[in-house]
GUBAKOL-477148 format. One record per residue (C-alpha): residue in three letters; z, y, x. Coordinates in steps of 0.02 Angstrom, whole numbers, plus 50000, padded with zeros to 5 digits. Example, Ala and Ser with C-alpha at 12.3 -4.5 7.8 and 13.67 -1.06 7.14 Angstrom:
ala503904977550615/ser503574994750684/
This chain:
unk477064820051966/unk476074817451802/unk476944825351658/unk476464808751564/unk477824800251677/unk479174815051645/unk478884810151447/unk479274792551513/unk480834795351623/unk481494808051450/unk481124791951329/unk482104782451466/unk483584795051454/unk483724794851283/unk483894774851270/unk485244777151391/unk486154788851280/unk485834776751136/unk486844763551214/unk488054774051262/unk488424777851094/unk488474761851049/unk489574756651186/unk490834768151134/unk490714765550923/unk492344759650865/unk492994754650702/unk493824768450600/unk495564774450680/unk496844772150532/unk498334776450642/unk498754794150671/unk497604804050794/unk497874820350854/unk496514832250898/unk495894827351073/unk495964837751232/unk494764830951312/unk492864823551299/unk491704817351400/unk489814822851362/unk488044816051397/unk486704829251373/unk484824827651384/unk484084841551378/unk481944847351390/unk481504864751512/unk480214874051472/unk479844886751644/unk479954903951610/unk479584920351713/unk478684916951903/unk479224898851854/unk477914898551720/unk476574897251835/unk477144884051945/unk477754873251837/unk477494860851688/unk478844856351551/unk480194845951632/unk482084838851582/unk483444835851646/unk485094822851605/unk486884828851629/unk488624822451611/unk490194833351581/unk492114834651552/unk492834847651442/unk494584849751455/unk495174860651280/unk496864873951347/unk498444869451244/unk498814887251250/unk497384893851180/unk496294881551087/unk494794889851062/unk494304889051243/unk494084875951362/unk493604873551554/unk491894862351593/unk491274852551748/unk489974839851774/unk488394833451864/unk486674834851825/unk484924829551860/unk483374837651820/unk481374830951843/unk480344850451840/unk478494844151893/unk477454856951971/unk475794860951921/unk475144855352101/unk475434837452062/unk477224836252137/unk478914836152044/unk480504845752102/unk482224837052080/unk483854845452045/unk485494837952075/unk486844850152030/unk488454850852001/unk489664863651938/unk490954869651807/unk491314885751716/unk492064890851545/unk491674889351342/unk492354894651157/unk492564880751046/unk492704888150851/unk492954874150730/unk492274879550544/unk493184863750455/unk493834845550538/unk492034839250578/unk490964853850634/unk491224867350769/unk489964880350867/unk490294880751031/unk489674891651188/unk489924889851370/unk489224896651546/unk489374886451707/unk488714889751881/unk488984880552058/unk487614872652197/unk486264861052174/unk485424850152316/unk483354853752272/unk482064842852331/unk480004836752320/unk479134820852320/unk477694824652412/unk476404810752498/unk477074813352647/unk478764812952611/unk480444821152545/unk480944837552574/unk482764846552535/unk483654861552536/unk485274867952419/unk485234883452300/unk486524891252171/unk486304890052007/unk486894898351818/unk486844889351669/unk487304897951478/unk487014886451318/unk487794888951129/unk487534876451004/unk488504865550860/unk489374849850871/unk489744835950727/unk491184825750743/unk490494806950672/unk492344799950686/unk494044802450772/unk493264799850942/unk491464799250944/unk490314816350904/unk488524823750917/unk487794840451000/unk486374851350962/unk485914866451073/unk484994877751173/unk484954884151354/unk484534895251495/unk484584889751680/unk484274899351818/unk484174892452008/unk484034908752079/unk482374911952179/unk481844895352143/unk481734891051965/unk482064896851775/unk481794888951609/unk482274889751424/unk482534873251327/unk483664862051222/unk484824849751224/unk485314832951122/unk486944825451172/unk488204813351124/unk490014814951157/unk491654805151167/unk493584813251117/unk494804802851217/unk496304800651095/unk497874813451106/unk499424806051169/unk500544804051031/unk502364808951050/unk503694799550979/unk504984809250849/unk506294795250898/unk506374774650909/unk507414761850804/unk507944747150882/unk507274733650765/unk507274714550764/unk506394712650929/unk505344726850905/unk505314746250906/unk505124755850749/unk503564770750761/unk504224785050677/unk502894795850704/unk502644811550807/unk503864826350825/unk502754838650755/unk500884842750702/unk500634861750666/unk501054874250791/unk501724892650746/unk501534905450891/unk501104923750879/unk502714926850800/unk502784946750775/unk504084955550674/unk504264974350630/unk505734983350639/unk506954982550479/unk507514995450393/unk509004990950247/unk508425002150118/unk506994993250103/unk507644978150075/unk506694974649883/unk505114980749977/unk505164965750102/unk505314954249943/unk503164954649938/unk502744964350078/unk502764956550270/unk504224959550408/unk503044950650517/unk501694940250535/unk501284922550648/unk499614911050698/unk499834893850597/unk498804881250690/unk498384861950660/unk497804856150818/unk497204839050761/unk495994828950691/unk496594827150500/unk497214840050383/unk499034845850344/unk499484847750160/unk500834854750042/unk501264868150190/unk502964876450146/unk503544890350261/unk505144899750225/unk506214911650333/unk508074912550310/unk509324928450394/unk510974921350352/unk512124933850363/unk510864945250250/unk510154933450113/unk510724920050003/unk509174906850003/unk507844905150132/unk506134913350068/unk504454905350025/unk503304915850138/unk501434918050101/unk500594900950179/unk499054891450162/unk499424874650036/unk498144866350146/unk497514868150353/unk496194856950410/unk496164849450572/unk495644862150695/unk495994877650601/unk497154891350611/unk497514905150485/unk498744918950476/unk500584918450383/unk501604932750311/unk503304932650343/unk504334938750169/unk506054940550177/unk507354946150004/unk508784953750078/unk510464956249968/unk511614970849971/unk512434966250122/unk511124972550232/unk511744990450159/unk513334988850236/unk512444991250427/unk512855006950485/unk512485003050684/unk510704995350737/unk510854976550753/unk510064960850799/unk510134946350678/unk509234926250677/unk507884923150588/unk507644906050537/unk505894899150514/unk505574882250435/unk503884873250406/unk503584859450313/unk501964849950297/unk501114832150235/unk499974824350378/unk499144805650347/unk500754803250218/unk502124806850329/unk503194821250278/unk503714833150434/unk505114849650453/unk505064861450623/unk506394872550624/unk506134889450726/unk507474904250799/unk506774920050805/unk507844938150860/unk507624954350722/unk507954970250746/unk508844978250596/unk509124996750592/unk510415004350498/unk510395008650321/unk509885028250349/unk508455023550449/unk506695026250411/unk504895029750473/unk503795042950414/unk502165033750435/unk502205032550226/unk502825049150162/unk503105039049990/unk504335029250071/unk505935041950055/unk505835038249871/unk506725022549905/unk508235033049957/unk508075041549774/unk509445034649674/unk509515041649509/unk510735031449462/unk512035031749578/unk513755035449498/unk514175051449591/unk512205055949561/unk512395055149370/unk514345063349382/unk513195078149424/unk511955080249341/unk512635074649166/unk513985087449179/unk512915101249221/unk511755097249095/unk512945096348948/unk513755112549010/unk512005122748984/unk511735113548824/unk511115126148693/unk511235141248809/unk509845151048859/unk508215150848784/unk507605137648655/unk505935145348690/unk505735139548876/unk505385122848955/unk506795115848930/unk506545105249122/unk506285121249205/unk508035127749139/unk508895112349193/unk507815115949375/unk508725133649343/unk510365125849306/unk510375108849448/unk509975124649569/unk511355136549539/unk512715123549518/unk512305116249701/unk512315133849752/unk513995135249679/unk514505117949739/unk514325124349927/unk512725114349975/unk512125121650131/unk510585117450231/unk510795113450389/unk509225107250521/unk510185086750589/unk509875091450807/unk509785073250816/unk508085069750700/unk507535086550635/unk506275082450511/unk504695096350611/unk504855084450728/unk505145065850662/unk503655070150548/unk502355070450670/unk502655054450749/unk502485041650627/unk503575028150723/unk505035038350759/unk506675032950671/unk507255047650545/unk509235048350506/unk509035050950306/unk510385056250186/unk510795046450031/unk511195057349886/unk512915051149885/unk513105055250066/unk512305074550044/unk513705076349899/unk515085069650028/unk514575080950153/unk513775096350081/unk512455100250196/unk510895092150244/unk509205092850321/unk507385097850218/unk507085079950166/unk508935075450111/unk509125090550011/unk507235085449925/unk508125067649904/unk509865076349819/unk508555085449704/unk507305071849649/unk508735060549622/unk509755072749512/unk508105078449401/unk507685060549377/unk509395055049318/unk508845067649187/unk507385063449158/unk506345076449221/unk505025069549367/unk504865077149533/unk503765075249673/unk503915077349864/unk502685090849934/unk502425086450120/unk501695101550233/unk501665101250437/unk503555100750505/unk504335102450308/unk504565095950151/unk504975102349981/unk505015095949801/unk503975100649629/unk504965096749453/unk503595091049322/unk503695103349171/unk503455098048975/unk502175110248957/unk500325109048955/unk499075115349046/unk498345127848925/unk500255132048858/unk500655134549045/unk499135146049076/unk499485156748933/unk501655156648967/unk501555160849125/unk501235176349206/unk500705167849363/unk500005152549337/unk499455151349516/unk501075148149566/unk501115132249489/unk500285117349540/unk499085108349433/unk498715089449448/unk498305078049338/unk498525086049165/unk500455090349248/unk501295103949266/unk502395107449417/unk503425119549484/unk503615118549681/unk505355123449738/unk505875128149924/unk507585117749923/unk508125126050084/unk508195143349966/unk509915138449900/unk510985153349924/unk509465164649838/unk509155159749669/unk508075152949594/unk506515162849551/unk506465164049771/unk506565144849784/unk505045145149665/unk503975157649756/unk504385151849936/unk503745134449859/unk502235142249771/unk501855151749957/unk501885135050050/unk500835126449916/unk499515139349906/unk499455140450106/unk499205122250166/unk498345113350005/unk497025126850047/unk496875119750227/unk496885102050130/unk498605100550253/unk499695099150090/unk500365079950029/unk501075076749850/unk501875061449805/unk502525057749651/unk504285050749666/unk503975039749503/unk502325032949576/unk503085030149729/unk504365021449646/unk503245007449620/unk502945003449799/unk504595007549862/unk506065002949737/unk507675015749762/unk509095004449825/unk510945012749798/unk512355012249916/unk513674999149896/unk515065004349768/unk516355017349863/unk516445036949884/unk517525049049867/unk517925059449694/unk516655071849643/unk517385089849605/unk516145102049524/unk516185122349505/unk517125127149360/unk516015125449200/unk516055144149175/unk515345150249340/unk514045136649324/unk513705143949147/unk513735162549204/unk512685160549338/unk511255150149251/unk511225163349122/unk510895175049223/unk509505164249322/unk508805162249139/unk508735182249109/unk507985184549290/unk506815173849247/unk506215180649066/unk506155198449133/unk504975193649270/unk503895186749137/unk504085198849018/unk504445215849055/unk502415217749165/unk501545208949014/unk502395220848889/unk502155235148971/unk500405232848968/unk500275227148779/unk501495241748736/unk500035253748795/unk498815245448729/unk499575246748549/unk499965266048568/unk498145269948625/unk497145256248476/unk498515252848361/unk497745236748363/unk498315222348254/unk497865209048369/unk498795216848503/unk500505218048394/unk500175200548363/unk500025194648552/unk501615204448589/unk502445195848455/unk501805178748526/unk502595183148704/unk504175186548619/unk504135171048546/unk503745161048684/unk505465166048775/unk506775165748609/unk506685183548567/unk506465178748371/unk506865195448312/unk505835207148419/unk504065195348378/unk504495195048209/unk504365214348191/unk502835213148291/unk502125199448164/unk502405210248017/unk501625227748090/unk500045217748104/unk500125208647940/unk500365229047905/unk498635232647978/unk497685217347928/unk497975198747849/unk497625191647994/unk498065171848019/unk498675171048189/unk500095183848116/unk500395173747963/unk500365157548051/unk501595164348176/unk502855170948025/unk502775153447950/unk503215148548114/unk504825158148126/unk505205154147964/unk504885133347994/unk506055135648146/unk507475144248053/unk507285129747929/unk506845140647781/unk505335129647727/unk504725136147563/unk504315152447664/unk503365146247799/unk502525134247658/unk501925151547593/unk501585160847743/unk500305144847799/unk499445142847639/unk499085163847623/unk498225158447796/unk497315142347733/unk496785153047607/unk495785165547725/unk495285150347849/unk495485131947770/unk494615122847922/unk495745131748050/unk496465116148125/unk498035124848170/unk498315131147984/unk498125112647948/unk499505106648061/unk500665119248005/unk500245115147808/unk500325096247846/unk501985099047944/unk502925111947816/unk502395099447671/unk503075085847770/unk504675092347772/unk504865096447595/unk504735077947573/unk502655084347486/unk502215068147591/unk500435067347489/unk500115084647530/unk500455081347680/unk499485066747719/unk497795073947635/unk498175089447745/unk498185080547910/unk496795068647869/unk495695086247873/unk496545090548029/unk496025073148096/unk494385075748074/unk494175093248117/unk495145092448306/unk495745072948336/unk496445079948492/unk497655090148401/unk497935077848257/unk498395065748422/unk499755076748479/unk500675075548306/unk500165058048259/unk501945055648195/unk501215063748046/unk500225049747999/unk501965040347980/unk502715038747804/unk504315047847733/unk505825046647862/unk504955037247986/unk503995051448021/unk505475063348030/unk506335048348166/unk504495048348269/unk504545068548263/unk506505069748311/unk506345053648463/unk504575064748530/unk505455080048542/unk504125087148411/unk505295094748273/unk505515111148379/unk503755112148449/unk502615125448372/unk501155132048421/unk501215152148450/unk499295158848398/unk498875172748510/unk497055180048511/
């Protein structure tokens, strides 16, 4: 055949298609119509031979009509089947026809209410045969067919393709080409909601629903964290619109009645055009109540959706089954998590704490951070309340830890009171919820099979450094200080709590194997949530064992520090007689309340030389014992021998201050702003006039703070 007449029979195809179309234009469809299932499609299409094809044979086409039948299950795909005939003409004057017919599969993916790509492969048996001069000859051969291309949807029922595709009639022929087809959506069947009888007719109401919810997933519930759930998921579910128009003003709320007063507005799209699908949280705000579940249960959740579509307003109702655990239970896939079982403020919590702390009250040493003595004091009181640590067989934490979907049994504080014992991470609960009803901030230190706690000091890094005599066994993060504290070490002391903590620390943060999690941070995430009201009465040690036995924790301590570091400045003043050495012994006096001792020290080196760290430090005794007008005279002999020494200037600006010299004062620490704004920052309430200043300095906790000089 002469390709001139293949060009003919193609123009001939395509004025068929044309009055297809027109046959089956139809005014626009104001009634409601639902995204069709199926469509009937008429596809020219042009070949172009490929591969040992290309020899043989010329450009050719080929006509086909289809059904596609879209699954109600799952949209996006939909089964094909159809005839087909094709005109290939062969170089040798002769043309081949193909009639075929097969079916096979496709993806339909709509991007909006009008346009969608789609993709499909078919295969089944065509019957092949040539017009030759002498006659017609047949045989049949499989075939393959893939194409992918976009379709336009012109109205409600009529659309428009554009494509490629590969064919492949295996052994016989191959080609490349493209197709330009029309299509037509049959209309949905509508279903009816329900029917009025009216007079002599039957009133529409419309259908009984539009969107479709499936892929409902929920996780597993845990009580205590019930504000958590407020803005963050129990589950999830596939919001679809499976017709033509859009749905608007899309409300979706789930509602657990036993467990929370008013059904809650999940996170939904306002809008879903026809065709699309998108992806809904499920929020739920549980009250109290859910606290009260001591057992695993299974409650109702109640899903409601309401929606717009063409003006009607439409409400499915949905039943799902939860799975609630009880109010202990948690998962370790979020270490941060067991912060929500931190209640600071639980009544027994504060009982506590509050009357341990006003028992140590003005005992000890002024001189030390005054959150590591109530660390001191929190630990020997448990001791002496009969805590005990004790592994739970049923979910020891070595082994919940590693499998981050296992359900832990956790303690609240409350309950470790009650029953005075408790596993690694309820006894690291107990602690971080009785240091912050203090105040004081602790942190959970996670290493493999264990956790411990850290208390957050008041002290800086460089006054840590130079207080302690073994810094490393602190942890630095931050511009914090922390002290890590084994809380299985409670029949020890102390000082072995610290250094089991510091051994663990320094062991796995080395391997990178260590985890630290702030408990206020984690606060933010995970909100504690108390225990309904109840419990029995709290009965603490008597006041003067607790007393005793911190005081002696306190002088444990101070020796530690002490005694090595003296020792060694002890020698070094016998063998120099060195004034700066008298000085620094003074200075670790100082630093742990022993007034007396570094003021002798300060004064033998004032003996050997005026030197300012000395006299700064005897104004700074003096400004502690209130005596003003001597440290006032001590800090201006050493702004005499060094007026730009910023800490001269603070102590001058500070002294004055206090004498009520407020314009002394306020020239003084204008220098000291300019000379070291870092340090002028620290005592801004120095910038304050008269007795606001002295209300800033008393609220900071500044009145007591000096600054020991040590060279």
């Amino acid at each position: 055949m002469n390709p001139s007449r293949v060009w003919l029979i193609l123009a001939a195809i395509l004025i068929c298609q044309r009055l297809v179309a027109q046959s089956t234009e139809v005014a626009p469809d104001k009634s409601r119509a639902p995204a069709s299932s199926l469509s009937l499609h008429f596809e020219p299409s042009v070949d172009f031979p490929i591969g040992s094809s290309s020899p043989l044979f010329s450009m050719g086409g080929s006509v086909g009509l289809s059904v596609r039948y879209r699954l109600p299950s799952t949209p996006l795909l939909f089964l094909t089947g159809g005839l087909d005939y094709a005109l290939n003409p062969l170089k040798m004057e002769a043309v081949l026809n193909k009639l075929s017919a097969g079916g096979g599969l496709g993806v339909n993916l709509a991007l909006g209410s009008r346009l969608a790509l789609v993709a499909f492969a078919t295969g089944g048996y065509s019957y092949d045969f040539v017009n030759l001069d002498t006659g017609v000859e047949g045989a049949g051969n499989p075939f393959a067919v893939a194409g992918a291309g976009a379709e336009f949807l012109l109205r409600d029922k009529l659309g428009l393709g554009l494509g490629a595709l590969y064919k492949n009639y295996f052994g016989l022929y191959s080609s490349i080409g493209a197709y330009a087809g029309s299509s037509y959506h049959f209309p949905a069947k509508q279903r009816l909601k329900q029917m009025r009888p009216g007079p002599g007719k039957l009133d529409l109401l419309g259908m009984d629903q539009v969107l479709e919810l499936s892929m409902i997933q929920f996780e597993n519930i845990f009580p205590v964290f019930r504000k958590y759930y407020d803005d963050h998921p129990i589950g999830t579910a596939r919001l679809q619109n499976p017709y033509n128009k859009p749905a608007t003003d899309i409300k979706v709320t789930l509602f657990v009645r036993q467990y929370m007063d008013v059904p809650k507005a999940c996170t939904a799209p306002r809008v879903l055009e026809g065709g699309e699908a998108q992806a809904i949280q499920l929020n739920a705000l549980f009250t109290e109540r859910v606290l009260d579940i001591t057992e695993a249960t299974k409650a109702a959740a109640e899903i409601s959706i309401e929606y717009t579509y063409e003006g009607q307003r439409y409400k499915n109702d949905l039943t799902e089954t939860i799975r609630v655990y009880d109010r202990n239970a948690m998962t370790w896939d979020d270490d941060r998590k067991a912060a929500a079982f931190v209640t600071a403020k639980d009544p027994m919590v504060l009982t506590f704490s509050k009357n341990v702390a006003g028992m140590i009250k003005d005992k000890g040493s002024r001189a030390v951070d005054q959150n590591l003595l109530l660390v001191m004091a929190l630990q020997k009181a448990l001791s002496l309340y009969g805590m005990t640590y004790i592994v739970d067989p049923r979910t020891p934490y070595a082994e919940y830890s590693k499998t981050k979907d296992a359900i832990d049994f956790l303690q609240f504080p409350r309950q470790s009171l009650e029953y005075k014992a408790g596993d690694c991470d309820d006894l690291s609960i107990l602690y971080s919820s009785l240091l912050g009803s203090l105040g004081v901030e602790a942190a959970f230190v996670t290493v493999p099979g264990h956790i411990l706690i850290a208390a957050a000091l008041q002290l800086s890094p460089e006054e840590a450094r130079k207080s302690f005599s073994n810094p490393e066994e602190l942890i630095f993060r931050e511009g914090k200080i922390w002290i890590p504290i084994e809380v299985t070490e409670l029949k020890q002391g102390f000082l072995e709590a610290w250094q089991a903590g510091a051994r663990e620390w320094k062991e796995y943060s080395a391997k990178n194997e260590a985890g630290f999690f702030p408990v206020f941070e984690a606060w933010k995430s995970y909100e504690p949530v108390g225990l309904p009201p109840g419990g029995r009465d709290l009965v603490l040690p008597s006041e003067d064992k607790i007393v005793s036995g911190y005081l002696q924790e306190v002088v444990r301590f101070i020796d530690r520090e002490l005694l090595p570091r003296v020792s060694k400045l002890q020698g070094e003043i016998s063998r120099t007689g060195s004034a700066r050495a008298m000085n620094n012994l003074g200075v670790l006096y100082a630093r742990y309340g022993l007034q007396d001792k570094a003021e002798e020290q300060f004064r033998n080196a004032l003996k050997k030389e005026e030197l300012v760290p000395a006299l700064i430090n005897l104004g700074n005794i003096s400004y502690l014992n209130g005596d003003m007008n001597t440290a006032v005279a001590y800090y201006e002999r050493a702004y005499r021998k060094d007026p730009d020494n910023p800490n001269v200037l603070l102590c001058v600006a500070r002294a004055n201050q206090e004498l009520g010299r407020y314009e002394i004062a306020q020239q003084t620490f204008k220098k000291l702003e300019d000379n070291d704004p870092e340090l002028a920052k620290q005592f801004a309430y120095l910038n304050l006039p008269g007795s606001e200043s002295s209300r800033a300095a008393n609220a900071g906790g500044m009145k007591e703070k000096v600054l020991w000089q040590d060279e």
